[in-house]
N, C-alpha and C positions, 0 to 999 in steps of 0.2 A: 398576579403573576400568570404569564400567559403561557397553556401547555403545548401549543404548537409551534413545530420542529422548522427552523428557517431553512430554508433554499439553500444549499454547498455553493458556497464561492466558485464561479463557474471556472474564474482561471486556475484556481486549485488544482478544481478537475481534469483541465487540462493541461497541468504540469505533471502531475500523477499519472495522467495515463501516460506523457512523453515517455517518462522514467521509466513505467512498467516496460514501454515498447522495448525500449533499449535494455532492459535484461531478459527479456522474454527471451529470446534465444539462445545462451545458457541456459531457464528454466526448459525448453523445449528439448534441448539435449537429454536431457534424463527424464523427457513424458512428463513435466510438468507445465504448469504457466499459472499465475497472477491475476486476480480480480479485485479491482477496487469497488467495496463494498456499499460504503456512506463516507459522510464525513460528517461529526456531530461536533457542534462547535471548534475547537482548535483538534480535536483527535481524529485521523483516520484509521478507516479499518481496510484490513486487506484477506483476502482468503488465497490460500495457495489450492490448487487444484493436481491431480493427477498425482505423480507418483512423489510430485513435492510435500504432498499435504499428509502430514502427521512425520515427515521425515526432521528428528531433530537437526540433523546436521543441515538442511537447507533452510528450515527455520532460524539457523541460528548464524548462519554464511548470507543469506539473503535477508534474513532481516537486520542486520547490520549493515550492509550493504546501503539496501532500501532506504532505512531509517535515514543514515545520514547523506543521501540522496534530495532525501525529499525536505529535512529539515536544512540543509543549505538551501536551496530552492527557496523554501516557504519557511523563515523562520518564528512564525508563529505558531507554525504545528507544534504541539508538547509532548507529543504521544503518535503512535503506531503501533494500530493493534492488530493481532491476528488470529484471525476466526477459523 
């Protein structure tokens, strides 16, 4: 079994960042914004930043949001996590 980490699906990546763009400014409203972190196999990870990051109510208004954003998009994500 091999312990090295494969390459993120590039158009992944570039469906996540669409999505991030387009709520980036709601998150920008309240001094936040969105970082796609990795993606490890079917999970990705995201970090909120600024005045979003550790705020439960955008954790939980955005990550609902997010989630099924990107799980339409890419029905093989299983997971969205946040760091």
């Amino acid at each position: 079994m091999s312990t090295e980490q494969q390459a993120p699906n590039p158009e992944w990546v570039t469906i996540i960042e669409s999505i991030l763009d387009q709520i980036r400014p709601a998150l920008a409203e309240h001094a936040g914004d969105a970082k796609l972190l990795k993606i490890d196999g079917n999970k990705v990870f995201l970090e909120l930043h600024g005045s979003c990051s550790g705020c439960p109510m955008s954790a939980m208004t955005f990550g609902v949001m997010v989630d099924e954003m990107i799980k339409e998009k890419i029905p093989e994500v299983e997971e969205v996590v946040y760091e």
